[in-house]
One Martini backbone bead per residue (centre of mass of N, CA, C, O) as a GRO file, in nm:
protein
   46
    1UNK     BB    1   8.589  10.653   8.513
    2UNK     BB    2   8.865  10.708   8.751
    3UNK     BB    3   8.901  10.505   9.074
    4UNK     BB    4   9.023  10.478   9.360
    5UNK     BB    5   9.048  10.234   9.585
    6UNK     BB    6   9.353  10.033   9.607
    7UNK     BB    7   9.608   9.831   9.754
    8UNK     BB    8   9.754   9.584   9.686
    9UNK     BB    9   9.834   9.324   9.963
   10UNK     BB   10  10.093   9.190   9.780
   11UNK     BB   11  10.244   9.466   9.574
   12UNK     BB   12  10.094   9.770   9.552
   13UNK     BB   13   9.894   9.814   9.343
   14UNK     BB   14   9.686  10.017   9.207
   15UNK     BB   15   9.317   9.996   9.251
   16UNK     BB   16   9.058  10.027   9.030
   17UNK     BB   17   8.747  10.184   8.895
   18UNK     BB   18   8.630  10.122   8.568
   19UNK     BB   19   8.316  10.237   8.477
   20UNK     BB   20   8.196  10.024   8.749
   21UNK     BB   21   8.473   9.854   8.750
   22UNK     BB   22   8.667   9.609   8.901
   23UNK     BB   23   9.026   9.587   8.906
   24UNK     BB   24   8.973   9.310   9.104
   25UNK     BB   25   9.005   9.146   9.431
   26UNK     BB   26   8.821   9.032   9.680
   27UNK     BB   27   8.861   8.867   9.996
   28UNK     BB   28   8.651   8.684  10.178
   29UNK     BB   29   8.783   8.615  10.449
   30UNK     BB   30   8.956   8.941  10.467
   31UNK     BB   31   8.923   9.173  10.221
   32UNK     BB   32   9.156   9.172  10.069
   33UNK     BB   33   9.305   9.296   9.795
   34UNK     BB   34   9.345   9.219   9.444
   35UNK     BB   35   9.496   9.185   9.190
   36UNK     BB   36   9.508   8.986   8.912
   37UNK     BB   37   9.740   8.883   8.915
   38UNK     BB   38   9.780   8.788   9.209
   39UNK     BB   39   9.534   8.619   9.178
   40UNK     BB   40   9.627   8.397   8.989
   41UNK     BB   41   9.882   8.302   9.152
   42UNK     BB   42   9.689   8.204   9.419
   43UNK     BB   43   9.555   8.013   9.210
   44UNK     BB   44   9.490   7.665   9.247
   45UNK     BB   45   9.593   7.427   9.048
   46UNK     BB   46   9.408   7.122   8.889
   0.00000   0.00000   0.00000
């Protein structure tokens, strides 16, 4: 089952739940949606 949840807040790049997966991640503080790509970019390398 393919679901649409929302479009990424970064690129807008629909985002979907795939048989009960989430693929995307929101963000805690604001709760805005990102795609995998765009939460990789956002995320600060150690």
């Amino acid at each position: 089952m393919k679901e649409l949840v929302g479009n990424c807040s970064a690129c807008n790049k629909e985002v979907f739940c795939l048989d009960g997966f989430f693929n995307g991640i929101i963000q805690d503080d604001d709760k805005k949606i990102l795609c995998f790509e765009c939460a990789e970019e956002n995320t600060p390398e150690k």
